[in-house]
Backbone bond lengths (Angstrom), bond angles and torsions (degrees), N, CA, C in turn:
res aa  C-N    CA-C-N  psi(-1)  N-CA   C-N-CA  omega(-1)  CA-C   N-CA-C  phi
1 X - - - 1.441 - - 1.515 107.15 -
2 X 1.324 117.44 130.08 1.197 101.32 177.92 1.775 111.28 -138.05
3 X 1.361 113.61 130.95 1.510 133.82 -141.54 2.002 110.42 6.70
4 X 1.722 90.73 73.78 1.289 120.80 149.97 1.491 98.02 79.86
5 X 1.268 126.17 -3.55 1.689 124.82 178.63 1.782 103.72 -91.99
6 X 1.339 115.45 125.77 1.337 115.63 -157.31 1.705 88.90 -85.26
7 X 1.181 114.50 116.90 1.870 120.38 169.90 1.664 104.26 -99.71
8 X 1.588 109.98 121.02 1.699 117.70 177.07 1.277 107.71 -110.34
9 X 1.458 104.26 167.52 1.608 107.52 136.85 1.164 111.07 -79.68
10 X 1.606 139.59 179.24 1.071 150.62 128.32 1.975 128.39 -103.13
11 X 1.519 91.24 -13.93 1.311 112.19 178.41 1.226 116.73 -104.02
12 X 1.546 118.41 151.18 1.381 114.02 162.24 1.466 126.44 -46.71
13 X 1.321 135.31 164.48 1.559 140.97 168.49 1.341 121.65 -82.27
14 X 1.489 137.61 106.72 1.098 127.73 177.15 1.518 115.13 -95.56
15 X 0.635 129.21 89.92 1.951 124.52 -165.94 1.344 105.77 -90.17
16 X 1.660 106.22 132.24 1.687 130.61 176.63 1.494 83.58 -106.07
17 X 1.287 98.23 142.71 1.624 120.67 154.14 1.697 118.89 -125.56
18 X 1.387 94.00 108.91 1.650 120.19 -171.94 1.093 121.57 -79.29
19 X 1.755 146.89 85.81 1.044 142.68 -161.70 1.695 104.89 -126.96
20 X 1.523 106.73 174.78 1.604 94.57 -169.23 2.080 97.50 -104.74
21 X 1.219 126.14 -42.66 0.598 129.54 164.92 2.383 146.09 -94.46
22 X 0.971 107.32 179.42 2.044 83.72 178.14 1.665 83.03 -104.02
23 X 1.381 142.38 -6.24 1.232 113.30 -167.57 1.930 88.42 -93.58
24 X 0.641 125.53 3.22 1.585 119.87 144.16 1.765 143.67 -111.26
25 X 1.569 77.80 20.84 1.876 85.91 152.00 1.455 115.32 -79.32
26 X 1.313 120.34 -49.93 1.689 114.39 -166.93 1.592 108.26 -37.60
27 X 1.757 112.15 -51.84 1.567 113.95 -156.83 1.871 82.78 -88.19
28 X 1.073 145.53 -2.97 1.503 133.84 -179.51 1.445 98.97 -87.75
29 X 1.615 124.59 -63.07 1.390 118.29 158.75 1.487 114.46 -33.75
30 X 0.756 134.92 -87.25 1.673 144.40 -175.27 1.903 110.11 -23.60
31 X 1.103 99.30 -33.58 1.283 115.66 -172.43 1.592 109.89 -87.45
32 X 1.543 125.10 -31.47 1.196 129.31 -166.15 1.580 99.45 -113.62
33 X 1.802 117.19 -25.31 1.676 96.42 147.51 1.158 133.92 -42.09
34 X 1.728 112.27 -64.14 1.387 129.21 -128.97 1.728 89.98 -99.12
35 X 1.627 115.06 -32.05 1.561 110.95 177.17 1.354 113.91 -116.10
36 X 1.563 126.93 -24.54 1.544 114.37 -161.70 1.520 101.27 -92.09
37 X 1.485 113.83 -35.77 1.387 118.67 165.09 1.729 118.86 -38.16
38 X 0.904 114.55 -62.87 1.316 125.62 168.04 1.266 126.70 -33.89
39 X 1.108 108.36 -61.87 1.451 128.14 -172.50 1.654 104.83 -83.01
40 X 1.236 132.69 -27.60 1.317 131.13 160.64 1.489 142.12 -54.93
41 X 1.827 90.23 -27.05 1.486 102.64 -164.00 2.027 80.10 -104.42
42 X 1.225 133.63 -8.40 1.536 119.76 179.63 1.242 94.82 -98.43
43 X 1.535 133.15 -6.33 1.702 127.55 164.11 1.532 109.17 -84.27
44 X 1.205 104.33 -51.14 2.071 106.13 163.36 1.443 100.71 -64.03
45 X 1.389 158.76 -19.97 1.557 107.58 177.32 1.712 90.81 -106.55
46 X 1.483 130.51 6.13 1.573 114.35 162.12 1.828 99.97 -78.03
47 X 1.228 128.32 -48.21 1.263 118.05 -154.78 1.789 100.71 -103.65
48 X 1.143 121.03 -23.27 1.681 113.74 175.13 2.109 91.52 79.32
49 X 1.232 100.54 22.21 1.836 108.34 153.75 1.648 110.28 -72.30
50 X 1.299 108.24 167.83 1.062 100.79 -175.65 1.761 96.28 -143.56
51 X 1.493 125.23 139.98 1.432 113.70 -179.75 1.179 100.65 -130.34
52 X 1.647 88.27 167.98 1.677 85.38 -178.36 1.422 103.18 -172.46
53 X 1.501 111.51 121.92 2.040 111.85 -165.49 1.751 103.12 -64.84
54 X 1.354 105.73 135.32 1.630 103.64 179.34 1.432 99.50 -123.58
55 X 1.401 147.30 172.43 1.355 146.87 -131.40 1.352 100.86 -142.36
56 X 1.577 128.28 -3.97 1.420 105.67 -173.77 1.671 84.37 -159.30
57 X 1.679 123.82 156.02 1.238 141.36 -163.62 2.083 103.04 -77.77
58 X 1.051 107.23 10.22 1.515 104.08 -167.69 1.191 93.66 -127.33
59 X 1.923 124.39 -17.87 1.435 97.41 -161.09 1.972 92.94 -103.77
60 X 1.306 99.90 0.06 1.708 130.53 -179.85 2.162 111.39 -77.08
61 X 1.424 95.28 135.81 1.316 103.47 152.39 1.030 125.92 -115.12
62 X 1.369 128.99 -9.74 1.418 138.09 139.95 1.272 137.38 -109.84
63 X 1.347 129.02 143.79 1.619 114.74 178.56 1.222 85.48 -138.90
64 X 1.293 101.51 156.68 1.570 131.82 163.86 1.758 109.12 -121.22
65 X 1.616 100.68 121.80 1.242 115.03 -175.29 1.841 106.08 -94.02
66 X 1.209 108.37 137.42 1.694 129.39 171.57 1.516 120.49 -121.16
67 X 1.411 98.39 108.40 1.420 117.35 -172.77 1.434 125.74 -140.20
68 X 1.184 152.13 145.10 1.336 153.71 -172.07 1.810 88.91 -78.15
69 X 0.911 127.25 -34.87 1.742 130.38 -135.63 1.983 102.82 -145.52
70 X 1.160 125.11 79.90 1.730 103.90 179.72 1.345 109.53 -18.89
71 X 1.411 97.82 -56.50 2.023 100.40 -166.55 1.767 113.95 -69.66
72 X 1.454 121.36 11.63 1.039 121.01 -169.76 1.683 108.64 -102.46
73 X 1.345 111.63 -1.00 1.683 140.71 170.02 1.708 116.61 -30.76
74 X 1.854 81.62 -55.85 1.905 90.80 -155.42 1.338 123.68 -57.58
75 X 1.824 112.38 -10.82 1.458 110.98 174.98 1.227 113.29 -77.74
76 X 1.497 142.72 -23.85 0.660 148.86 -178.63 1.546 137.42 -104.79
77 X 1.011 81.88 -26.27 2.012 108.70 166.60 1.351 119.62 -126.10
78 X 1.280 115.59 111.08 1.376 119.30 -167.66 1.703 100.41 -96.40
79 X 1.274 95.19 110.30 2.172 127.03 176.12 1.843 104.64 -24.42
80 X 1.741 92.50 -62.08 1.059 81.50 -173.91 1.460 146.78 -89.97
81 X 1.629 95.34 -9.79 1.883 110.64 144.55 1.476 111.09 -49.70
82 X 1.427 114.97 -69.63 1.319 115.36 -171.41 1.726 101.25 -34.67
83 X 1.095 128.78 -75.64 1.545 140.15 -174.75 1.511 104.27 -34.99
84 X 1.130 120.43 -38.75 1.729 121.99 168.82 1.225 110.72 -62.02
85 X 1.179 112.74 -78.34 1.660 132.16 165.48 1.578 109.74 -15.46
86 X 1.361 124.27 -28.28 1.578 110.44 -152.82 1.844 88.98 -129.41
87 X 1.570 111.54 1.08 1.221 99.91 163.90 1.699 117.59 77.90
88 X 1.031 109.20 38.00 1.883 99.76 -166.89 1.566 79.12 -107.59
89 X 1.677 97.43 134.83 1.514 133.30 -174.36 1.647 97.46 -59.87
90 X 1.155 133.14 -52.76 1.746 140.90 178.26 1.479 102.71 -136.29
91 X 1.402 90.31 -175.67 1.688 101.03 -169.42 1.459 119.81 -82.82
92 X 1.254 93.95 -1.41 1.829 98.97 179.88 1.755 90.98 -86.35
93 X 0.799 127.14 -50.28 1.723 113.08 -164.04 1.250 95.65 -44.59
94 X 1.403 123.45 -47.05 1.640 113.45 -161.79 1.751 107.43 -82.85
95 X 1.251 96.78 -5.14 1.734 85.89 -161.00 1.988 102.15 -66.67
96 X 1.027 137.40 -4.39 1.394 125.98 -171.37 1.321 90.85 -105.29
97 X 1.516 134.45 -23.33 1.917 125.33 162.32 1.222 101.39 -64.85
98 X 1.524 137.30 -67.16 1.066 129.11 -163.01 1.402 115.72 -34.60
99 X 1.670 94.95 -69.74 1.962 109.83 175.53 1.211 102.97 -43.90
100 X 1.270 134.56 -49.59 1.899 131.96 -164.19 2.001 94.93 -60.43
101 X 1.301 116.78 -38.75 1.345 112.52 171.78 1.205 149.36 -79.62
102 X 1.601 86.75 -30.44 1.650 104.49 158.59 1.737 132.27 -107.29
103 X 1.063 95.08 7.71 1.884 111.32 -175.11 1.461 117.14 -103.38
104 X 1.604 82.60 -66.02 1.576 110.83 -145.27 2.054 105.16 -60.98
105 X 1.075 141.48 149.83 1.278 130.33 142.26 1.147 124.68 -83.71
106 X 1.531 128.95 22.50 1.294 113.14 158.30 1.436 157.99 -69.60
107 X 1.324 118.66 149.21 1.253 106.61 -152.04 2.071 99.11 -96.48
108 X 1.032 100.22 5.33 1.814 88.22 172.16 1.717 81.97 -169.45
109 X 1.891 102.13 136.68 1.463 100.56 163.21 1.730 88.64 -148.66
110 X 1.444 105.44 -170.48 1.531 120.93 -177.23 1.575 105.72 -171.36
111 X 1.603 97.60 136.39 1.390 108.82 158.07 1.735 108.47 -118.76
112 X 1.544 91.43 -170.43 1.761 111.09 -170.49 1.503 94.41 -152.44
113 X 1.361 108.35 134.56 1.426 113.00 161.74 1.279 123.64 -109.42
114 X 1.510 132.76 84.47 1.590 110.13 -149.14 2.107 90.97 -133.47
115 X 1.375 103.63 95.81 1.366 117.06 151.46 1.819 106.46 -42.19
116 X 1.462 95.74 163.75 1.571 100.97 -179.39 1.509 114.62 10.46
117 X 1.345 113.19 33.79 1.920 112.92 170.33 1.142 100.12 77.95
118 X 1.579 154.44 12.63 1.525 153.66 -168.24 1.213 87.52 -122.23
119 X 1.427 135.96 119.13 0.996 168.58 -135.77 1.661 97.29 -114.51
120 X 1.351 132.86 88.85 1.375 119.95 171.09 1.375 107.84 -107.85
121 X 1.266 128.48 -29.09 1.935 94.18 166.77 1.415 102.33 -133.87
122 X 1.339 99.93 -166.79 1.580 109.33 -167.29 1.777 93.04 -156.62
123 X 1.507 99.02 147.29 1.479 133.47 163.18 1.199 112.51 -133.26
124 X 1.567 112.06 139.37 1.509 129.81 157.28 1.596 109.65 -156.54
125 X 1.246 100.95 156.00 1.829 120.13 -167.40 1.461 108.79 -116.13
126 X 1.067 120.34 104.99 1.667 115.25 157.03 1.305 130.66 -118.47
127 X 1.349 108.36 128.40 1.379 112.31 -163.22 1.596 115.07 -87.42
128 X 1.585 97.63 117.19 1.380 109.56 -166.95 1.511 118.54 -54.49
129 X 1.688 121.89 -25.88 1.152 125.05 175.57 1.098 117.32 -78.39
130 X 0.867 123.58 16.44 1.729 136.17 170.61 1.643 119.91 -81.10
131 X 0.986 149.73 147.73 1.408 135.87 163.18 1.222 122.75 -44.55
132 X 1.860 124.24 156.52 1.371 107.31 179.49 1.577 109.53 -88.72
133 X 1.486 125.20 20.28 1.377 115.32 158.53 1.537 101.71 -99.01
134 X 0.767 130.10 -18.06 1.786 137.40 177.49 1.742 102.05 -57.64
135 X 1.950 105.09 -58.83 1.256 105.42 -168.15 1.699 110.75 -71.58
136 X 1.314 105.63 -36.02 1.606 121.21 169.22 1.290 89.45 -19.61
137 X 1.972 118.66 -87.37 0.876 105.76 -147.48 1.691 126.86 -130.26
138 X 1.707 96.82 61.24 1.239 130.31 129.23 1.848 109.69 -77.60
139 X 1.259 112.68 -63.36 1.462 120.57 -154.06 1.599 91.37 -58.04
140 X 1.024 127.68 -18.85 1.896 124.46 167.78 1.331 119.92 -87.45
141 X 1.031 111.72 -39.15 1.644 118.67 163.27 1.374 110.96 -55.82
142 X 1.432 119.87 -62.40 1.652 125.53 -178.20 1.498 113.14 -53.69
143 X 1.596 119.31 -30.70 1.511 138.33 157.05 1.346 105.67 -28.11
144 X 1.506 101.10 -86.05 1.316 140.67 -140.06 1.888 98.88 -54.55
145 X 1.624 87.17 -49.95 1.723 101.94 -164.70 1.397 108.22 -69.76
146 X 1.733 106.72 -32.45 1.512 108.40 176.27 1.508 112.36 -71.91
147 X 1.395 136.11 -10.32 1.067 128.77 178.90 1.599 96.96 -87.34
148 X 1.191 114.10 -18.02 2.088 103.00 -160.47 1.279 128.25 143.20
149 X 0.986 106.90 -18.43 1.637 119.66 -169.93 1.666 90.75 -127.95
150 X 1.577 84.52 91.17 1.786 122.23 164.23 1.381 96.39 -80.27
151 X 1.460 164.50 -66.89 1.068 117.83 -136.95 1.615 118.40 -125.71
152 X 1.393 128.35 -164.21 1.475 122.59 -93.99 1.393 67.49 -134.59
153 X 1.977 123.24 133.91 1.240 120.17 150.12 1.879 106.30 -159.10
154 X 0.997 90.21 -177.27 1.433 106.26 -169.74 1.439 124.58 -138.87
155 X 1.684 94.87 29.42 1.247 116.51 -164.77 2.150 94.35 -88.15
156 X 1.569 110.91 137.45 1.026 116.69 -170.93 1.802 102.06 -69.17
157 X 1.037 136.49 -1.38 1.318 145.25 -158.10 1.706 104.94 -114.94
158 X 1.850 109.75 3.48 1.367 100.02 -179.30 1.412 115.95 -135.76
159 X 0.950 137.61 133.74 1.649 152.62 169.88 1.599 103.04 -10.42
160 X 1.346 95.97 -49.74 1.834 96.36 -160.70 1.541 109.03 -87.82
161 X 1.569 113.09 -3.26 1.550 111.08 165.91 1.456 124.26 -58.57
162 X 1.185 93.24 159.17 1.721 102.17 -173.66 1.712 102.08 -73.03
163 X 1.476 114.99 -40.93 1.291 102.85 -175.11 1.563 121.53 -111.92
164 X 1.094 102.59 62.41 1.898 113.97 -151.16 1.816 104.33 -148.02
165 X 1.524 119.05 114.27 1.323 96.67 -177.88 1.814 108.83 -51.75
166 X 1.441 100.02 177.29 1.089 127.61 -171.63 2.083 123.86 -126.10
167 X 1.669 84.10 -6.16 1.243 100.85 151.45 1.259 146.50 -60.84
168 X 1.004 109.94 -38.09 1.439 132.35 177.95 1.554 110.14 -128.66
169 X 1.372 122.09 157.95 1.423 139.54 165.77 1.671 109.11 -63.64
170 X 0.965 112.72 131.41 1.617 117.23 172.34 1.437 113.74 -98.01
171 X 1.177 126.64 152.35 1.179 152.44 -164.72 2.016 117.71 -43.42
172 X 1.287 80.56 -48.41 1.713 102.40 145.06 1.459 137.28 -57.75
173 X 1.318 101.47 -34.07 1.283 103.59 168.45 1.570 128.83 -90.70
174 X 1.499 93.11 -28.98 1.733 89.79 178.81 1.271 99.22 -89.95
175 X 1.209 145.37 -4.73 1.757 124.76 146.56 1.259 115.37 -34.44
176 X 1.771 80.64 -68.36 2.186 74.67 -174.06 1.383 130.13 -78.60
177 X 1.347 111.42 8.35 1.148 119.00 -176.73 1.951 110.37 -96.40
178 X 1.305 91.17 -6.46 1.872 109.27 177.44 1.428 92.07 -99.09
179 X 1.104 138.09 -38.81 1.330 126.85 -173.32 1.251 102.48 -64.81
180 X 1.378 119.03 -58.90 1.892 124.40 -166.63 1.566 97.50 -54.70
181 X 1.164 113.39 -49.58 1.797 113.33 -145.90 1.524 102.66 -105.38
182 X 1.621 128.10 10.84 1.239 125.92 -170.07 1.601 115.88 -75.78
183 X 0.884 146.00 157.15 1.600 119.80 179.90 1.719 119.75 -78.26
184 X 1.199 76.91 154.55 1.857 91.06 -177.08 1.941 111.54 86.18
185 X 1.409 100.28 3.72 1.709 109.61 174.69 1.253 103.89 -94.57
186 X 1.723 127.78 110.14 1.254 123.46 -169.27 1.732 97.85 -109.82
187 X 1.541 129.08 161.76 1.156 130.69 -168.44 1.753 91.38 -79.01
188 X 1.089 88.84 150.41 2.039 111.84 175.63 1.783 95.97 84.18
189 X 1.206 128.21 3.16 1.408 111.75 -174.96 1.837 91.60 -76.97
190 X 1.512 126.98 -171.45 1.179 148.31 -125.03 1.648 76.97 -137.39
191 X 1.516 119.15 149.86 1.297 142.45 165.73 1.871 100.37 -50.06
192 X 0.926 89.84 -72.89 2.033 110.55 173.01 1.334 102.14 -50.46
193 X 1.120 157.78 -63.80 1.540 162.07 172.61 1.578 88.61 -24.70
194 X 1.964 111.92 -87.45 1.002 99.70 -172.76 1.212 164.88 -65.47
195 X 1.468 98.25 1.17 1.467 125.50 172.92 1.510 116.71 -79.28
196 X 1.484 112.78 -26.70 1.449 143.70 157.81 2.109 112.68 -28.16
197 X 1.934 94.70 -36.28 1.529 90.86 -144.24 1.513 84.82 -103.06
């Protein structure tokens, strides 16, 4: 939700996973068995989403990029496909992805592209040189936000906490994740609207 306008999917999840090399598929697989699996199927039975890994950035509404470096992307992901791909109306929508790819040193970020509040694609970055509890839990956060639930806590009861598995949805999360996805909650309605239904 982001300042009180409820942003959804309405579509299933198709997830690309963007890496630069194959000698970092084994630990990217390993990582999206043992944690993203998990945590996908407790976001599908709170929201009735549906996911499903797809193999190439066109046949995807979301990807998650894996990199030692944001800016270390461009061999492998070409900026200005991506910028097609994700649909931004002019060049300012994209200009804070671009910079997050070519600037920034961060080690986990995420966008949302959501016309009329319907959420049609998603970006997030995790940096492979990071630990795999580090990427864990970015790769749940970058989840979490692409489903709807933009903001930021540290509440022990939620996925995206620092000290909270990342396997599963926390207690916190499938509240708000019943509020967004409950029926009769349409995207662009009002925080108050949907609590209404």
């Amino acid at each position: 939700m982001d300042q009180g306008v409820i942003q959804k999917w309405k579509a299933d999840l198709r997830i690309y996973f963007a890496y630069a090399s194959p000698s970092e598929a084994d630990s990217i697989n390993h990582l999206i068995e043992v944690q993203l699996k998990p945590l996908m199927i407790s976001v599908s039975e709170a929201t009735g989403l549906g996911f499903k890994r797809v193999y190439s950035l066109d046949e995807a509404n979301v990807v998650f990029v894996f990199a030692g470096k944001s800016s270390d992307v461009e061999p492998f992901l070409d900026l200005a496909h991506l910028k097609k791909w994700f649909g931004a109306r002019d060049n300012r929508e994209f200009d804070d992805i671009e910079a997050a790819f070519r600037d920034a040193p961060a080690f986990c970020f995420r966008f949302t592209n959501a016309p009329d509040s319907e959420i049609t694609k998603a970006i997030g970055f995790v940096c492979s040189d990071e630990s795999e509890m580090v990427q864990e839990k970015c790769l749940a956060r970058n989840l979490l936000f692409g489903v709807g639930l933009k903001g930021k806590t540290d509440s022990p009861i939620s996925a995206k906490s620092a000290d909270t598995s990342s396997r599963s949805i926390g207690l916190l999360d499938e509240m708000a994740l019943d509020v967004l996805y409950r029926d009769g909650v349409e995207p662009g309605m009002t925080l108050r609207q949907a609590l209404s239904k």
